[in-house]
Rosetta silent file (secondary structure, phi, psi, omega in degrees, C-alpha in Angstrom):
SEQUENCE: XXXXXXXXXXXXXXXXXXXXXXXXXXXXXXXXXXXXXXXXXXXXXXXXXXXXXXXXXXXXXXXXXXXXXXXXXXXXXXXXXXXXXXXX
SCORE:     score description
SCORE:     0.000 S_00000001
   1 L     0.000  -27.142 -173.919    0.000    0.000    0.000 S_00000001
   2 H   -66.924  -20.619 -137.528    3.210    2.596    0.816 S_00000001
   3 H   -93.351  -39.555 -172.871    4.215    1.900   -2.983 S_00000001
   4 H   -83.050  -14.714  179.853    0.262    3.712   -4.276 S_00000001
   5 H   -50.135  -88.355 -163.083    0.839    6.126   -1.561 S_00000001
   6 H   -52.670  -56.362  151.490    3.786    7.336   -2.466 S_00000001
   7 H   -25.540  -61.373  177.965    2.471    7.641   -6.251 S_00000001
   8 H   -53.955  -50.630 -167.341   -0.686    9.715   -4.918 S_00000001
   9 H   -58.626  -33.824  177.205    1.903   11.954   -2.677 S_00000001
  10 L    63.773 -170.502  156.958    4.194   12.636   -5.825 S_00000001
  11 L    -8.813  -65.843  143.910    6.663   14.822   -4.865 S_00000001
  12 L    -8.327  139.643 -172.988    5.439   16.078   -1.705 S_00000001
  13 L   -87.790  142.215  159.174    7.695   15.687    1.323 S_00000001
  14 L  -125.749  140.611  173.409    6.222   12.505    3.469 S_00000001
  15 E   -59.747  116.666  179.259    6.914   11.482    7.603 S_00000001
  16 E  -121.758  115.794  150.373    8.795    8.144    7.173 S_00000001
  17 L   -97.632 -172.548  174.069   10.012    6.952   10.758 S_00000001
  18 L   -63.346  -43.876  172.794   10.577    3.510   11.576 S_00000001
  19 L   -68.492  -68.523 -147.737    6.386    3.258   12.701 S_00000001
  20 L  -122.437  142.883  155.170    4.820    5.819    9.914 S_00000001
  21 E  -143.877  124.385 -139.251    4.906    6.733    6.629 S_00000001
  22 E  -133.574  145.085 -179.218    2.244    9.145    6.463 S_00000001
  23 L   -99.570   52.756  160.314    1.555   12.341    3.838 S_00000001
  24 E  -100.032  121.505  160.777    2.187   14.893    7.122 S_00000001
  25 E  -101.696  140.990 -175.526    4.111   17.976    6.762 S_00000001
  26 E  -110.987  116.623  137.580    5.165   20.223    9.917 S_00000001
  27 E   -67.669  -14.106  170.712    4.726   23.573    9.049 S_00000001
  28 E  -173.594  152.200  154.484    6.191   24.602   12.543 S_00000001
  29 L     0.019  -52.430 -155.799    7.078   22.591   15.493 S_00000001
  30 L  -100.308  -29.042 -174.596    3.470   22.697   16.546 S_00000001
  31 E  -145.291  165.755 -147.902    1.451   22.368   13.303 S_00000001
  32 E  -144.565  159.107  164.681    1.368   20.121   10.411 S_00000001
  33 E  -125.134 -178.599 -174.258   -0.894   19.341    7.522 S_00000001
  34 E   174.779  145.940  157.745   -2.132   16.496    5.667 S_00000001
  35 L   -43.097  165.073  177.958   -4.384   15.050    3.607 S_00000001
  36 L   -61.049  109.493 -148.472   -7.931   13.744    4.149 S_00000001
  37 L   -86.958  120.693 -132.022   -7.165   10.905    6.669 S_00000001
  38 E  -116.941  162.020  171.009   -9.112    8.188    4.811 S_00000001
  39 L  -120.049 -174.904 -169.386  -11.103    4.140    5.525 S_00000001
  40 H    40.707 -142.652 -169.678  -12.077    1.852    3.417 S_00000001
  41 H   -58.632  -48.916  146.354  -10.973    1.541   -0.296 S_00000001
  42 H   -23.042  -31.511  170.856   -9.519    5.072   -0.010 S_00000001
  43 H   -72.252  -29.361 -170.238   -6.934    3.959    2.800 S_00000001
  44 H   -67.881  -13.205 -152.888   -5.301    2.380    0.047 S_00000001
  45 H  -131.381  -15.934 -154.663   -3.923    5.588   -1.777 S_00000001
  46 L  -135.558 -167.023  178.635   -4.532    8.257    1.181 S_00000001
  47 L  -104.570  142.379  173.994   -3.410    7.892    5.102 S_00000001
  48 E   -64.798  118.647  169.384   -5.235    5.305    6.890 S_00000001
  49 H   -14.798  -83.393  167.563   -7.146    6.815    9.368 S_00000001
  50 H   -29.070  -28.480  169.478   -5.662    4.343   11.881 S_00000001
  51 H   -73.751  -60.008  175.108   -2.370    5.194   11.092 S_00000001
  52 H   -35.122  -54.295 -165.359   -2.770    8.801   11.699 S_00000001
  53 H   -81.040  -12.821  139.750   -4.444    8.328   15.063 S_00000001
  54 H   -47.706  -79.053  174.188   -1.710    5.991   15.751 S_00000001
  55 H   -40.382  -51.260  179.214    0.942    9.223   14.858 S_00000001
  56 H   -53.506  -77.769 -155.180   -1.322   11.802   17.203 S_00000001
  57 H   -38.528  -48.951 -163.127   -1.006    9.529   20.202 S_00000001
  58 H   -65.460  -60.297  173.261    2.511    8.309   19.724 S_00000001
  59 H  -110.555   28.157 -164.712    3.574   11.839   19.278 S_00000001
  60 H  -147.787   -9.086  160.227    1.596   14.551   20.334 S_00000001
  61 L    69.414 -113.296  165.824   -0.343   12.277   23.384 S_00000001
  62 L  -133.680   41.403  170.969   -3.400   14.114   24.093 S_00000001
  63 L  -113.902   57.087  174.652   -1.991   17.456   22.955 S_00000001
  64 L  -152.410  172.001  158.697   -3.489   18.360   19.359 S_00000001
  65 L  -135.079  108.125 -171.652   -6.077   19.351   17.887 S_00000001
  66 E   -83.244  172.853 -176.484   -7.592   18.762   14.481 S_00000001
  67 E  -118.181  112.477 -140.931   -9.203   21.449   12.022 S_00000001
  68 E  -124.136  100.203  156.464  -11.462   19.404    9.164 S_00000001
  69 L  -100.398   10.769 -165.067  -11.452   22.044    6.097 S_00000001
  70 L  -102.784  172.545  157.368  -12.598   19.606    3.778 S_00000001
  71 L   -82.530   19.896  160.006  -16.699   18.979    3.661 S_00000001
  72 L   -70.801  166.371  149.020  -16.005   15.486    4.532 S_00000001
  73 L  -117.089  160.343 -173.996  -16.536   14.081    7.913 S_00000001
  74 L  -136.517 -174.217  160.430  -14.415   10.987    9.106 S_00000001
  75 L  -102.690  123.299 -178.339  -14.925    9.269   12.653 S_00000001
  76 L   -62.580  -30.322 -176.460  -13.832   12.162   15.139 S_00000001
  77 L   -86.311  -13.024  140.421  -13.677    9.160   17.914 S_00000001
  78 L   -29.582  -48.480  176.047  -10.282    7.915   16.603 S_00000001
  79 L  -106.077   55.030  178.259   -9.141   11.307   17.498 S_00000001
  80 L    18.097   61.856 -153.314  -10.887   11.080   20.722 S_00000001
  81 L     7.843   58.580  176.931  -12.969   13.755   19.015 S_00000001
  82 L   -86.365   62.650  153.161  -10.417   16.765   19.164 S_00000001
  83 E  -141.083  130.887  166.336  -11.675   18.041   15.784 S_00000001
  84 E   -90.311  138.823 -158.559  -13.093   21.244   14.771 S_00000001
  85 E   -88.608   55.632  143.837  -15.244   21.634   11.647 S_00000001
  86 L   -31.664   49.257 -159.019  -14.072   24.450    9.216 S_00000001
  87 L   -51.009  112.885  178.908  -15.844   23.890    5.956 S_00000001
  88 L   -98.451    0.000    0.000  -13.456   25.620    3.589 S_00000001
């Protein structure tokens, strides 16, 4: 699945540690972007939901918060619902 990832991501810088390799960028210390964090058929090409919420915990604990600009909704209880809705 990293091999269509990395196809969708293109260019784009991606977080590869030893755990994740995830289409996250830090934009500062404190805040990062990313794609729509995606389930089902969609995890194959985008970041698995599970991974991501996997990434918050391991490194950010119960310190983040997300901002949802897309008009999608995802399930907010992965991210122990720290998300705010911003329809851009």
């Amino acid at each position: 699945m990293n091999f269509l990832r990395k196809i969708v991501s293109g260019k784009r810088n991606r977080l590869q540690t030893e755990k994740f390799d995830l289409d996250i960028t830090y934009v500062t210390p404190r805040v990062c972007g990313m794609s729509f964090p995606a389930s089902g058929f969609e995890k194959c090409y985008r970041n698995n939901i599970n991974d991501v919420a996997a990434f918050l915990e391991d490194k950010h604990k119960d310190s983040y918060l997300i901002f949802n600009l897309s008009c999608r909704k995802y399930d907010y209880k992965k991210f122990k619902n720290m998300v705010k809705e911003y329809e851009w």
